[in-house]
KOLVEX-686418 format. One line per 10 residues: number of its first residue (from 0); for each residue x, z, y of C-alpha. Coordinates in nm, 4 decimals, decimal comma, padded with zeros to 6 digits. Last residue first. Example, Ala and Ser with C-alpha at 12.3 -4.5 7.8 and 13.67 -1.06 7.14 Angstrom:
BEGIN
1) 01,3670/00,7140/-00,1060 ~ 01,2300/00,7800/-00,4500
% end
This chain:
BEGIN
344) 04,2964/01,5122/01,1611 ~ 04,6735/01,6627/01,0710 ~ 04,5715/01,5763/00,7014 ~ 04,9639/01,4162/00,6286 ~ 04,8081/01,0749/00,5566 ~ 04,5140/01,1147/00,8207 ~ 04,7738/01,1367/01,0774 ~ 05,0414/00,8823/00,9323 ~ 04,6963/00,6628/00,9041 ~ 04,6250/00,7463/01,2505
334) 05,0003/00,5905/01,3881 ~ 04,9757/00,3095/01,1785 ~ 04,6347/00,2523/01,3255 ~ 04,7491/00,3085/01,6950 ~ 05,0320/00,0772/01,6403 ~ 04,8269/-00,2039/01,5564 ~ 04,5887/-00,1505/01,8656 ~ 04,8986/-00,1389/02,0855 ~ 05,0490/-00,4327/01,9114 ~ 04,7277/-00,6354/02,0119
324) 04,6222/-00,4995/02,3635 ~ 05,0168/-00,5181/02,5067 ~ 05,1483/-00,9267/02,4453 ~ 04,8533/-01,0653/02,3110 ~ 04,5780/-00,9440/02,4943 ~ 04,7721/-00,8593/02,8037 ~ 05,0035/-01,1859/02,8275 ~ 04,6672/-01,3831/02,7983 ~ 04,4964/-01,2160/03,0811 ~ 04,7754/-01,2898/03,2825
314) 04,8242/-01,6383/03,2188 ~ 04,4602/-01,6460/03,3254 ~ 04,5028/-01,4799/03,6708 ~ 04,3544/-01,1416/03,6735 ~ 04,0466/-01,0664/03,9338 ~ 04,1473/-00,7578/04,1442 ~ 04,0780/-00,4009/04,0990 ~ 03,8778/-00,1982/04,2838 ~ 03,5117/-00,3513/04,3206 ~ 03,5033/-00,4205/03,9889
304) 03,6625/-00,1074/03,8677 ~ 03,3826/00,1430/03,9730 ~ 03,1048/-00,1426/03,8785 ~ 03,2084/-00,0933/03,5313 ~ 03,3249/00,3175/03,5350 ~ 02,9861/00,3681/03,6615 ~ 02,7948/00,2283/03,3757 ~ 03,1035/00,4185/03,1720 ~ 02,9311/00,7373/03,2790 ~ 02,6112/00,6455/03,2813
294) 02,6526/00,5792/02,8667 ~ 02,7764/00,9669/02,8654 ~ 02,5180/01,0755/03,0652 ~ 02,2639/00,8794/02,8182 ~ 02,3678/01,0379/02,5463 ~ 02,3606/01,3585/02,6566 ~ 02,0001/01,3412/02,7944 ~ 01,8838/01,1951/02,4593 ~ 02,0805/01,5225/02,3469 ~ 01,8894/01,7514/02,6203
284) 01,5624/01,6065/02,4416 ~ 01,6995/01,6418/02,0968 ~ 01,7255/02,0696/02,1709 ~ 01,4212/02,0869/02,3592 ~ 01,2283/01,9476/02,1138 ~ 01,3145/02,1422/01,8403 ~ 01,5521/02,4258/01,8053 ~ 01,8345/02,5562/02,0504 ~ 02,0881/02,8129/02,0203 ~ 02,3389/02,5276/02,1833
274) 02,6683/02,4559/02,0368 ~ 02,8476/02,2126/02,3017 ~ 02,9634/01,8949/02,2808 ~ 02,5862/01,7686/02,3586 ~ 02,6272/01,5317/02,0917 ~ 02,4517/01,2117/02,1651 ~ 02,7781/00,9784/02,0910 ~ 02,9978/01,1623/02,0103 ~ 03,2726/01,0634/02,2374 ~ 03,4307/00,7852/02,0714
264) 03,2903/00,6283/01,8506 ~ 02,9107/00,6816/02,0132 ~ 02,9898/00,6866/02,3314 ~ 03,1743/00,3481/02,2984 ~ 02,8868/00,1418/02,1843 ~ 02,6622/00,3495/02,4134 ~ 02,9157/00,1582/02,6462 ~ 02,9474/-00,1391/02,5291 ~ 02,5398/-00,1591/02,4703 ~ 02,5132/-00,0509/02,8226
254) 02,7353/-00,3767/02,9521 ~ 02,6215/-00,6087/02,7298 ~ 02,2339/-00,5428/02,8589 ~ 02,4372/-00,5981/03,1927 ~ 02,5728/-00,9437/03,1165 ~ 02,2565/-01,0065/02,9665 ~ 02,0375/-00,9331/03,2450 ~ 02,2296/-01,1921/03,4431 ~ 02,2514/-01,4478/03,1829 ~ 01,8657/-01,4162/03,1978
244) 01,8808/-01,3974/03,5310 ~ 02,0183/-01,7754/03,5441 ~ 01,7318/-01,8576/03,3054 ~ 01,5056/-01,7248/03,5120 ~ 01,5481/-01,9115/03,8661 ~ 01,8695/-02,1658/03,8788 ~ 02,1457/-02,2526/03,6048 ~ 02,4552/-02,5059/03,6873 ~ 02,6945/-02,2767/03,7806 ~ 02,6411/-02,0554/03,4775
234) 02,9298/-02,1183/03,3061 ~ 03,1204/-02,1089/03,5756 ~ 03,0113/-01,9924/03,9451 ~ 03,1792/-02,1902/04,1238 ~ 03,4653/-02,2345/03,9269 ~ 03,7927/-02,0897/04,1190 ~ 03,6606/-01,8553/04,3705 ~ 03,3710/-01,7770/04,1562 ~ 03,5163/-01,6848/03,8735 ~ 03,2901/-01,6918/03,6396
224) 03,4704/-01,7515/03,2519 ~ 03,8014/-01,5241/03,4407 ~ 03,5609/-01,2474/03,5004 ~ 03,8646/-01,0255/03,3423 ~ 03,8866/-00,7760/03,6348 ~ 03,5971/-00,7770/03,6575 ~ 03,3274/-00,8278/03,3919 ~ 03,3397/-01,0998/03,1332 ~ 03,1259/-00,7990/02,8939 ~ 03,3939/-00,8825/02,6445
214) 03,7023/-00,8141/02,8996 ~ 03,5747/-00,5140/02,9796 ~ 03,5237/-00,3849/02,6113 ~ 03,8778/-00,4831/02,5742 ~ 04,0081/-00,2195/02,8528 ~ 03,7274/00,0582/02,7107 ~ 03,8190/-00,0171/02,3507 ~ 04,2171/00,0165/02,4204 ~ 04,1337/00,3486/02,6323 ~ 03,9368/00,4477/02,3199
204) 04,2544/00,4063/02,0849 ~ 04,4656/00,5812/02,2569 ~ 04,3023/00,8270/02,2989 ~ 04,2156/00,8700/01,9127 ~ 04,3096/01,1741/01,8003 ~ 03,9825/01,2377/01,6109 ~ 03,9524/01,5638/01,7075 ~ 03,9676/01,4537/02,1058 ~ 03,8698/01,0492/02,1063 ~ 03,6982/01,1338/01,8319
194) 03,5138/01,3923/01,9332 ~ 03,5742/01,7584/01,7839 ~ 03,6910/01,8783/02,0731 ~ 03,3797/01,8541/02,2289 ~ 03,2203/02,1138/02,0555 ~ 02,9601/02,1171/01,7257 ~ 02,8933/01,7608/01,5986 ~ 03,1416/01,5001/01,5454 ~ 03,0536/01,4240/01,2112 ~ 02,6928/01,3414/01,3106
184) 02,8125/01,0853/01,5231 ~ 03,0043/00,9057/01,2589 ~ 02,7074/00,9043/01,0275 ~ 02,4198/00,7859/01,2530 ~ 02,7070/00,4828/01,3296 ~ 02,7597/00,3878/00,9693 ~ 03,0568/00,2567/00,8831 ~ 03,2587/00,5125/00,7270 ~ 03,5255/00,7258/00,6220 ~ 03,5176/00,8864/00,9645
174) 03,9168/00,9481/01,0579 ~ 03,9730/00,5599/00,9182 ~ 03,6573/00,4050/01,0827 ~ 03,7975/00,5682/01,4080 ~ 04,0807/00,4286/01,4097 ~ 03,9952/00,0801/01,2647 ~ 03,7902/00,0964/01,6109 ~ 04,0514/-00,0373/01,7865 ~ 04,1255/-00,3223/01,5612 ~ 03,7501/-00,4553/01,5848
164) 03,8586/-00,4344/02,0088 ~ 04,1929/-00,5945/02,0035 ~ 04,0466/-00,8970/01,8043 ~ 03,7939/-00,9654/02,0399 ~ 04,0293/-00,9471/02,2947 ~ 04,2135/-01,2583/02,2772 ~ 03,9342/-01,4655/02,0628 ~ 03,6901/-01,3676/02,3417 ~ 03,8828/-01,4917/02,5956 ~ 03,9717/-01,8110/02,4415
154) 03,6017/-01,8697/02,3964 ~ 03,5251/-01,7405/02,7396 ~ 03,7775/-01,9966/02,9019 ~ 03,6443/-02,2270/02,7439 ~ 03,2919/-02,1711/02,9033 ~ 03,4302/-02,1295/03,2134 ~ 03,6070/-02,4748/03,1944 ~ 03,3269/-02,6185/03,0589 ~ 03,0922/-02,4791/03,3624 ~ 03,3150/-02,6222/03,6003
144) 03,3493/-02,9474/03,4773 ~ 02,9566/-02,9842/03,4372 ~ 02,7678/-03,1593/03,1912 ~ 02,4933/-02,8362/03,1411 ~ 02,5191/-02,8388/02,7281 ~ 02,8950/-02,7495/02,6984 ~ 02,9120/-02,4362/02,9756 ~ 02,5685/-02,2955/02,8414 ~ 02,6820/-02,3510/02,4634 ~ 03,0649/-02,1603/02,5256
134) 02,8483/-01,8609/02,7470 ~ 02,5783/-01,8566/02,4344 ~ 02,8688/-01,8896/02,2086 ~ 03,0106/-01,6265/02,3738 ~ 02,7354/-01,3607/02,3222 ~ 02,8146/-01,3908/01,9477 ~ 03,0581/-01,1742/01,9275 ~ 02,8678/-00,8831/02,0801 ~ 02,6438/-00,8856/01,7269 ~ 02,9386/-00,9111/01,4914
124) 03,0848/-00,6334/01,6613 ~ 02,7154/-00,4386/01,6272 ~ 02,6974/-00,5566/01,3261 ~ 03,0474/-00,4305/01,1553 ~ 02,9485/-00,0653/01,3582 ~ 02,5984/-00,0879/01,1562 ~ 02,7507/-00,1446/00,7851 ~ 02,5714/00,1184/00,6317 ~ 02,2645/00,0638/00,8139 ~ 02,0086/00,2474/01,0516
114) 01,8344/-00,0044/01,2296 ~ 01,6305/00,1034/01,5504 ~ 01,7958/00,4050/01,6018 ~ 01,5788/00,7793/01,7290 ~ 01,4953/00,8391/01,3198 ~ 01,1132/00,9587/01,3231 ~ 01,0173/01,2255/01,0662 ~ 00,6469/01,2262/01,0740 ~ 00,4222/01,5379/01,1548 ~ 00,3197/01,4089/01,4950
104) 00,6753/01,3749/01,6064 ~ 00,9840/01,5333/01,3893 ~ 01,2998/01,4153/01,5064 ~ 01,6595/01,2818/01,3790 ~ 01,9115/01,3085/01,6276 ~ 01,9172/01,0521/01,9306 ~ 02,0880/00,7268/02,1080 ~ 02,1533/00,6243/01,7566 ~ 02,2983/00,2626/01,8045 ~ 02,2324/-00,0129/01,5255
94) 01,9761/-00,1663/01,8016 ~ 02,2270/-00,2158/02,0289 ~ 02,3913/-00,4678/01,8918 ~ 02,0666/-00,7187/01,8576 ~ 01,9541/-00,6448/02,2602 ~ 02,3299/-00,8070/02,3236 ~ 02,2619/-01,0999/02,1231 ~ 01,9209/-01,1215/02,2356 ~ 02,0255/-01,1867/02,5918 ~ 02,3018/-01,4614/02,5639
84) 02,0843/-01,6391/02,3240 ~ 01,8185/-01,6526/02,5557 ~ 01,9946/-01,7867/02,8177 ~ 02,1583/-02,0519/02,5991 ~ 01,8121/-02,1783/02,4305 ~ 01,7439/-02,4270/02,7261 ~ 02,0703/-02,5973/02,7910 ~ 02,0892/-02,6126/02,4207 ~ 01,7977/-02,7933/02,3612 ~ 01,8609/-02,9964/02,7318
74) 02,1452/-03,1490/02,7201 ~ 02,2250/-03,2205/03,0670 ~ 02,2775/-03,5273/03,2435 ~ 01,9651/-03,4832/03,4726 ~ 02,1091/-03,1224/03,5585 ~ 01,7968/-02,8853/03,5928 ~ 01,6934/-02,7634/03,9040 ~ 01,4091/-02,4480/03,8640 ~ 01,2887/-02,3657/04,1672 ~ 01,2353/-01,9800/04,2890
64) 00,9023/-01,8371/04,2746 ~ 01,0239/-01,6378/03,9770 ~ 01,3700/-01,4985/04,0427 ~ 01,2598/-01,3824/04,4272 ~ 01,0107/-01,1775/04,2461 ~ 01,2490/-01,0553/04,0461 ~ 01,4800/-00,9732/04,3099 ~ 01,2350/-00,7929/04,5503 ~ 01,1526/-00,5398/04,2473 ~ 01,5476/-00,5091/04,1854
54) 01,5163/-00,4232/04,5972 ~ 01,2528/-00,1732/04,5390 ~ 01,5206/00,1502/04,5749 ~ 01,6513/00,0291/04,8858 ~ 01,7084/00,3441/05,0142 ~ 01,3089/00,4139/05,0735 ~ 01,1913/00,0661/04,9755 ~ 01,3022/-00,2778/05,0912 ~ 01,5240/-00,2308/05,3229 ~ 01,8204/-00,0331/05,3005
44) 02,0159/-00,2348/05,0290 ~ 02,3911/-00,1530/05,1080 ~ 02,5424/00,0444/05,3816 ~ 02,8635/-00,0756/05,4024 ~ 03,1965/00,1661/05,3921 ~ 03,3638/-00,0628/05,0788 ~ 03,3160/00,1650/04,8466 ~ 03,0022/00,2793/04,9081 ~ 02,8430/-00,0651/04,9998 ~ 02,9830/-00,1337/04,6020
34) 02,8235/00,1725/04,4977 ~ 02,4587/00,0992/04,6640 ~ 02,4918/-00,3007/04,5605 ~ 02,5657/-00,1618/04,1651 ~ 02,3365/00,1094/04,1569 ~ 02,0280/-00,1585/04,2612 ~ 02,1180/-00,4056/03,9941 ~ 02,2125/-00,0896/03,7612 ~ 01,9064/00,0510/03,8158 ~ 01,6767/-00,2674/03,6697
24) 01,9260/-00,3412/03,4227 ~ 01,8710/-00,0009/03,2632 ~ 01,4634/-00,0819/03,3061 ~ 01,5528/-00,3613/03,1277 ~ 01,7627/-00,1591/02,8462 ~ 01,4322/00,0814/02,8590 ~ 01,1898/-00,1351/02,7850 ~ 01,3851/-00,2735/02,5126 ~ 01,4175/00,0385/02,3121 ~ 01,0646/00,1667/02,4112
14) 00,9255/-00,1586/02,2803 ~ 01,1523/-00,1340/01,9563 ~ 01,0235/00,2316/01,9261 ~ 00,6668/00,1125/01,9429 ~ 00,7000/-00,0946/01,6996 ~ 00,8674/00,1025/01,4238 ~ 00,5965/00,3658/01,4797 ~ 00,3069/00,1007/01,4316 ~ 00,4968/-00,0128/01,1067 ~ 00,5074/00,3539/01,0091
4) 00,1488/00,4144/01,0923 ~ 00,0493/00,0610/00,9147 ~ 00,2360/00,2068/00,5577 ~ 00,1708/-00,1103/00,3333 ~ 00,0000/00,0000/00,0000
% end
């Protein structure tokens, strides 16, 4: 007999899921004009709302009345389907992400992660890799210069640091015994210290994620598939109304999966880091809280470093994949597997 309540429950969390990664993008849009004004001693969106607070409103409108131009040379299957291939993709790895314990609601056990798998962290990578070919398939299908060259220039990106990032993690696979996310989080319970990046002794190893995870999400200082100083706008030079905020709300849908991705290796996820005498609701309500802190946090650190660092030349990119990300990443697993070897962590 088919279960409707659990089906019904299953929905409903995938709406609340989604829901709020737009209503994520929402904030950010507005968080990242207000920090940026901060930074550089402007005042930012002012207008429209107390503080600006309805611009994102204002920008969606603005998104749908404005008029679609489409290339006439372009090829239009894949012109069409890129957008939405950039999103999904980055909806698809979060939903192997427990952003909460295990909770009882209406006499039903609910489990606060979409898909709960053994292989969930190999998904999630698998997941974020795919987000290029929507940049490589954008770039290709519009018949522009500049988007092909931004589109390559993802590809080659991707291959760079993609590989820096799965080798990162090793780290942390190693010290868990596993690939399941629910399962790595709930071995860092209790304090802090017991965090990967802590416990775990992998520093090293999370400041290798966070510097690769930038150059996945194509955010600054590795923009190099954008650049608008160089080409236009890239990949996405030749998109207009939704379906360039489509690969708008995908670059930052990328963005909080990176960093719940991150959270949860790292810093445990929606452990509290501290042993509260709490029971119940209050106690997985102040971990929800947690986690999303934590996943704030690196939100921050994102727009923080765009508007303080400067964009990377190519060659440079390059040199620090290969040349420092790679035998970095290498070293830190030798170094955990001496660790682990001699049961130091």
């Amino acid at each position: 007999m088919i279960d409707w309540t659990s089906i019904v429950i299953v929905f409903v969390e995938i709406l609340v899921v989604v829901g709020a990664l737009l209503g994520g993008v929402s904030i950010m849009t507005w968080v990242e004009r207000r920090l940026s004004a901060v930074i550089q001693f402007r005042r930012g969106p002012n207008r429209v709302g107390p503080f600006g607070l309805f611009q994102p409103i204002a920008d969606g409108v603005k998104f749908l009345m404005k008029e679609e131009i489409v290339p006439a040379d372009a090829y239009m299957p894949i012109y069409v389907l890129a957008p939405g291939m950039a999103l999904t993709t980055s909806v698809f790895a979060f939903s192997v992400i427990p952003y909460g314990p295990t909770i009882e609601l209406f006499g039903r056990k609910i489990d606060l992660v979409l898909l709960d798998m053994n292989g969930g962290v190999l998904f999630a990578l698998a997941a974020t890799a795919l987000g290029v070919y929507a940049v490589v398939c954008a770039g290709w299908s519009s018949r522009n210069k500049y988007s092909l060259i931004g589109g390559l220039r993802s590809s080659a990106q991707m291959i760079s640091y993609e590989l820096a990032l799965g080798l990162s993690i090793i780290g942390v696979l190693m010290v868990s015994s596993t690939l399941r996310p629910t399962v790595i989080v709930e071995q860092q319970a209790g304090w802090f210290w017991n965090w990967n990046v802590f416990g775990g002794g992998q520093l090293l190893g999370f400041i290798l994620f966070v510097i690769a995870g930038f150059a996945e999400t194509n955010r600054l200082p590795f923009d190099l598939p954008e650049a608008e100083s160089e080409l236009v706008g890239g990949y996405h030079t030749e998109y207009s109304s939704m379906k360039f905020s489509m690969f708008f709300m995908a670059e930052y849908v990328a963005m909080i999966t990176m960093a719940a991705l991150a959270t949860t290796l790292f810093l445990g996820g929606y452990q509290i880091g501290i042993p509260l005498p709490l029971e119940g609701w209050p106690l997985w309500i102040l971990q929800i809280m947690a986690f999303v802190t934590k996943v704030g946090f690196f939100m921050f650190l994102f727009v923080w470093v765009r508007w303080t660092l400067p964009r990377f030349r190519y060659d440079q990119l390059m040199n620090l994949g290969w040349k420092r990300l790679f035998p970095l990443a290498l070293f830190n697993i030798f170094l955990t597997g001496i660790l682990v070897a001699f049961e130091v962590i």
